[in-house]
C-alpha positions in Angstrom: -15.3 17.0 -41.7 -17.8 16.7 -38.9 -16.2 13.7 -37.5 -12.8 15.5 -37.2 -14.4 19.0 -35.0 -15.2 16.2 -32.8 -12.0 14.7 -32.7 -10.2 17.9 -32.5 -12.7 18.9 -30.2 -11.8 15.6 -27.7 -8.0 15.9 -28.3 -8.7 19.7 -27.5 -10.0 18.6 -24.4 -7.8 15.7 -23.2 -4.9 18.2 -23.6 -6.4 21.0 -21.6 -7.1 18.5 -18.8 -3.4 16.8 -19.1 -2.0 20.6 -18.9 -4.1 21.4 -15.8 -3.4 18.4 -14.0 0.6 18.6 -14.6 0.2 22.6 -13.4 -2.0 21.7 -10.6 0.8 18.5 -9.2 3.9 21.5 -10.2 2.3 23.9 -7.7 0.8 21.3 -4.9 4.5 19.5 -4.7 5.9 23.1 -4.3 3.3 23.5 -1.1 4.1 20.3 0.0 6.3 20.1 3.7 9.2 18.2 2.8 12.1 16.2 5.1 14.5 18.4 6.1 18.2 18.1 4.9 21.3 20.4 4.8 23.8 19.8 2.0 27.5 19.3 3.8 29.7 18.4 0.3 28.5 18.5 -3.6 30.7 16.1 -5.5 30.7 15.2 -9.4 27.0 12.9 -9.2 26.0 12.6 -5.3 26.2 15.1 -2.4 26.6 14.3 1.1 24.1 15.5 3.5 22.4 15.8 7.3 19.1 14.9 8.1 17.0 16.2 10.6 15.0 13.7 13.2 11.6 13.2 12.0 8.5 11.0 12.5 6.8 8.5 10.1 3.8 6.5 9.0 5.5 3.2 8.2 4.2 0.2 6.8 6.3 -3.4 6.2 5.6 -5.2 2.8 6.5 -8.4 2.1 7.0 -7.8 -1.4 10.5 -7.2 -2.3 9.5 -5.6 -6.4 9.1 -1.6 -6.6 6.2 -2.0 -8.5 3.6 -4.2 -6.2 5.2 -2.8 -3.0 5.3 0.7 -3.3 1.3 0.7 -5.0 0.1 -1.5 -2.1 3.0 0.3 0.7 1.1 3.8 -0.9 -2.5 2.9 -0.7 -2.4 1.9 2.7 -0.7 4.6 4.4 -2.3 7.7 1.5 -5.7 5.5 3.4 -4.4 6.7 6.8 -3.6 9.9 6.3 -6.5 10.5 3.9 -8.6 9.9 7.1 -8.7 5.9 7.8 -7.9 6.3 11.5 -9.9 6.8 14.8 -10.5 10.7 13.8 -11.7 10.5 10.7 -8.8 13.1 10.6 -7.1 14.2 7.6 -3.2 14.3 7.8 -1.1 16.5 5.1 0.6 14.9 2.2 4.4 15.2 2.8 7.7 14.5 0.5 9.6 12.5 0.1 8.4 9.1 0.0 10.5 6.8 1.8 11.1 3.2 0.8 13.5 1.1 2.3 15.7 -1.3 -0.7 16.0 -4.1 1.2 14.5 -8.4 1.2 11.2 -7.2 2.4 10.3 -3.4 1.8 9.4 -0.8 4.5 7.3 2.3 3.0 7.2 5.4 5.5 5.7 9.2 5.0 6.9 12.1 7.1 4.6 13.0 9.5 4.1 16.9 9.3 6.0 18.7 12.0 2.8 20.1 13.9 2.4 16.6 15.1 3.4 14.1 17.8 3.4 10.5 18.6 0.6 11.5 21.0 -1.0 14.0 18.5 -1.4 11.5 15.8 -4.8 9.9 15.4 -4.9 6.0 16.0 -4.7 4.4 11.6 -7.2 1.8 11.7 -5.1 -0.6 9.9 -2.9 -2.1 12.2 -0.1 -3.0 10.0 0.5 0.9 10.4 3.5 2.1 12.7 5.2 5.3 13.9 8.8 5.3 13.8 10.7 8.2 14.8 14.2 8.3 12.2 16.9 10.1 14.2 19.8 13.0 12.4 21.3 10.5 9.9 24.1 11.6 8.2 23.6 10.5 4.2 25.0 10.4 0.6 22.2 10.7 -2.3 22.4 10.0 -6.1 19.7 11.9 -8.4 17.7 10.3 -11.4 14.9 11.7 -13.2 12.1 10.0 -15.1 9.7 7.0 -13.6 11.0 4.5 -11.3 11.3 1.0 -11.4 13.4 -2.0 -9.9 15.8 -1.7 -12.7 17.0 2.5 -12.3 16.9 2.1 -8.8 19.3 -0.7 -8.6 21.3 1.1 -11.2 22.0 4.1 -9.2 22.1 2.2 -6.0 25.4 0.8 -7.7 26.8 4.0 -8.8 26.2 5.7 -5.4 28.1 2.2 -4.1 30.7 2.8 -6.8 31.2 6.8 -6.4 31.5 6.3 -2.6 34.1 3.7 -3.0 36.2 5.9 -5.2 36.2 8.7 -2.8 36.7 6.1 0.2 33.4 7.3 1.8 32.3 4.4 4.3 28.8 3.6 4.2 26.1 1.5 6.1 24.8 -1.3 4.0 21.0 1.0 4.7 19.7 2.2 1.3 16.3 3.9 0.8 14.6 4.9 -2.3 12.6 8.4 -2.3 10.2 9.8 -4.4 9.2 13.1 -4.9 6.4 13.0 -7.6 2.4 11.6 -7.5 2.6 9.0 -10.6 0.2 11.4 -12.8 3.1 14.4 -12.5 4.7 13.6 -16.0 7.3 16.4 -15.8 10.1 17.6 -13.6 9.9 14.2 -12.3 12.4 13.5 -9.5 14.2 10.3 -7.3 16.8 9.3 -5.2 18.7 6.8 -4.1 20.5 7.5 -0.9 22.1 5.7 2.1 23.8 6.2 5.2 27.2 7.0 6.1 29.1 6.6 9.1 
């Protein structure tokens, strides 16, 4: 009996954190500046939008697989803006992440408005660029759940199949974004999206 108040105890505990940690990444993602977009068309499964311009950390991998490049992509730039630059400066978390789905993977974060190519603190890795993206005008597909190299290419052929049928023409430039941290379990959210002409 002893021995299972202790493991109720435990499991007590481990639940309490898990809750508090899935509020805590609900309410920071809600804080969180995000890149700017207005809807133009909703069809059935994908909606056309506008982007505004915007600046990014960027970072070339030359792992083409979701997996390794997006966890080596993400510690390198969350380094940067988590102060590993000439400042020692801490730079806000923004959303989307941004991957490129392409032979060799970009990864990019959106800079937060308040800054500027000069702004910006120096990143002390120098694999670490600034690109500015300019108004792009893009179609995006939806899909919940965790990513992986699988799902992504999955809706990157139903987007490619969906635009088709409506005789949308599109650029062969397809990104992957993600919208949660990998310990938010709930609500999670991604996209597959690429630009039209």
């Amino acid at each position: 009996i002893k021995k299972m108040k202790i493991s109720l105890i435990i499991l007590g505990v481990i639940l309490s954190v898990f809750v508090i940690v899935q509020v805590f990444a609900y309410r920071s993602r809600k804080n969180i500046e995000s890149y700017t977009y207005k809807v133009i068309k909703k069809h059935e499964n994908f909606e056309i939008r506008n982007y505004e311009a915007s600046l990014f950390t960027s970072i070339k991998l030359s792992s083409k697989d979701y997996k390794n490049s997006s966890r080596k992509g993400f510690s390198i730039l969350a380094g940067y803006i988590f102060g590993d630059n000439n400042k020692n400066k801490k730079i806000a978390m923004t959303s989307p992440v941004v991957m490129t789905i392409e032979d060799s993977v970009t990864m990019m974060f959106m800079v937060p408005r308040k800054f500027n190519k000069k702004t910006l603190p120096k990143p002390n890795q120098s694999q670490i660029n600034f690109v500015e993206e300019p108004v792009k005008k893009i179609a995006a597909i939806s899909f919940t759940g965790w990513a992986n190299d699988e799902n992504i290419e999955q809706y990157k052929q139903k987007l490619k199949l969906a635009l088709e049928a409506k005789r949308i023409s599109y650029k062969n430039k397809f990104y992957f974004f993600g919208y949660n941290p990998p310990y938010e379990v709930f609500n999670r959210k991604n996209e597959v999206i690429v630009e039209l002409y």
